[in-house]
C-alpha positions in Angstrom: 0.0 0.0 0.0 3.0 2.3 0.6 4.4 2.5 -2.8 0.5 3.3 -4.3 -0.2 6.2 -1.6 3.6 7.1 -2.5 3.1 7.7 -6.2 -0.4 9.2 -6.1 0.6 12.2 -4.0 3.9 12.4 -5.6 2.4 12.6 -9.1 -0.6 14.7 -7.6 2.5 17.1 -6.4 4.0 17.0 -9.5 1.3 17.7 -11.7 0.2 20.6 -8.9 3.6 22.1 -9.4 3.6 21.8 -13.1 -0.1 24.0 -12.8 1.5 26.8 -10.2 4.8 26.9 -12.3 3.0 27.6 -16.1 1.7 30.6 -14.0 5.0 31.9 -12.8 5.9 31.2 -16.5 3.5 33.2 -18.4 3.8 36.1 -15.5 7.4 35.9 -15.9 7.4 36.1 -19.7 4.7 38.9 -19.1 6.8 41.3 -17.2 9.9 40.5 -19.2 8.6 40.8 -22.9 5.7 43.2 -21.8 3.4 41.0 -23.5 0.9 37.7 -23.4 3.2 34.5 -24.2 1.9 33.0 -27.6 -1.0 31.0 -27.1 -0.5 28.4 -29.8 3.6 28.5 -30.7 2.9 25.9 -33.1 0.7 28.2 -35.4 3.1 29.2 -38.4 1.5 33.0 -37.6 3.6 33.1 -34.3 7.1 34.1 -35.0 9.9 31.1 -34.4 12.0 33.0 -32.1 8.9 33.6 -30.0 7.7 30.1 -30.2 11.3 28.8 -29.2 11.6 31.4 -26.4 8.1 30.3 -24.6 8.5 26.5 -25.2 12.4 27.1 -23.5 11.2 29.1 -21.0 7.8 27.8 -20.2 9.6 24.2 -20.3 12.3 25.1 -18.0 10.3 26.4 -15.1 7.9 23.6 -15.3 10.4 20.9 -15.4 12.3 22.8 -12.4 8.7 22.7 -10.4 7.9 19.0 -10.4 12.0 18.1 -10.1 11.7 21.0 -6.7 8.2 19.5 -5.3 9.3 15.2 -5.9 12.0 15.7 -4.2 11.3 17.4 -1.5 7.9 14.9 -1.4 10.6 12.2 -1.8 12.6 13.6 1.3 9.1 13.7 3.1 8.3 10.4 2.7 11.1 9.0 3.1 12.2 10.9 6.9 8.1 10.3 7.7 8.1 6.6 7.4 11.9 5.4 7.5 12.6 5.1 3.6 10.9 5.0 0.3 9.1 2.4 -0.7 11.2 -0.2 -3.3 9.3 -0.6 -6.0 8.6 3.5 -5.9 11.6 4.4 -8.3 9.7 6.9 -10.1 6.5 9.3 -8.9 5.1 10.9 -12.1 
């Protein structure tokens, strides 16, 4: 049961942080380019360099969330009930 409960919250975590961080993205991208990030990059009407930009951007942040929140979900667990469960290599 430990490794179940283990990678439900962690992927819940993960997927939370992934929600809170495209937020900090597009705010982010909002005060630095004084503009709304494109809401399709893959429409040939948004310009490359501003498609590559948000997908770098936007991907960076979001990857850096969930990495940030499994870990420390990880560390949680692990200090809360003495170790992490052994089939639990992997949480999202």
């Amino acid at each position: 049961m430990g490794d179940k409960v283990f990678k439900l919250m962690g992927t819940g975590l993960a997927i939370a942080a992934g929600v809170v961080a495209k937020q900090v993205a597009t705010g982010g991208w909002k005060l630095v380019m004084n503009d709304e990030p494109p809401a399709n990059p893959e429409d040939p009407e948004t310009e490359m360099w501003e498609a590559v930009a948000w997908a770098l951007a936007s991907g960076a942040v979001i990857a850096l969330a969930r990495l940030m929140m499994t870990r420390k979900w990880t560390q949680y667990y692990a200090k809360s009930t003495g170790g992490v469960p052994e089939n639990a290599d992997s949480v999202s």
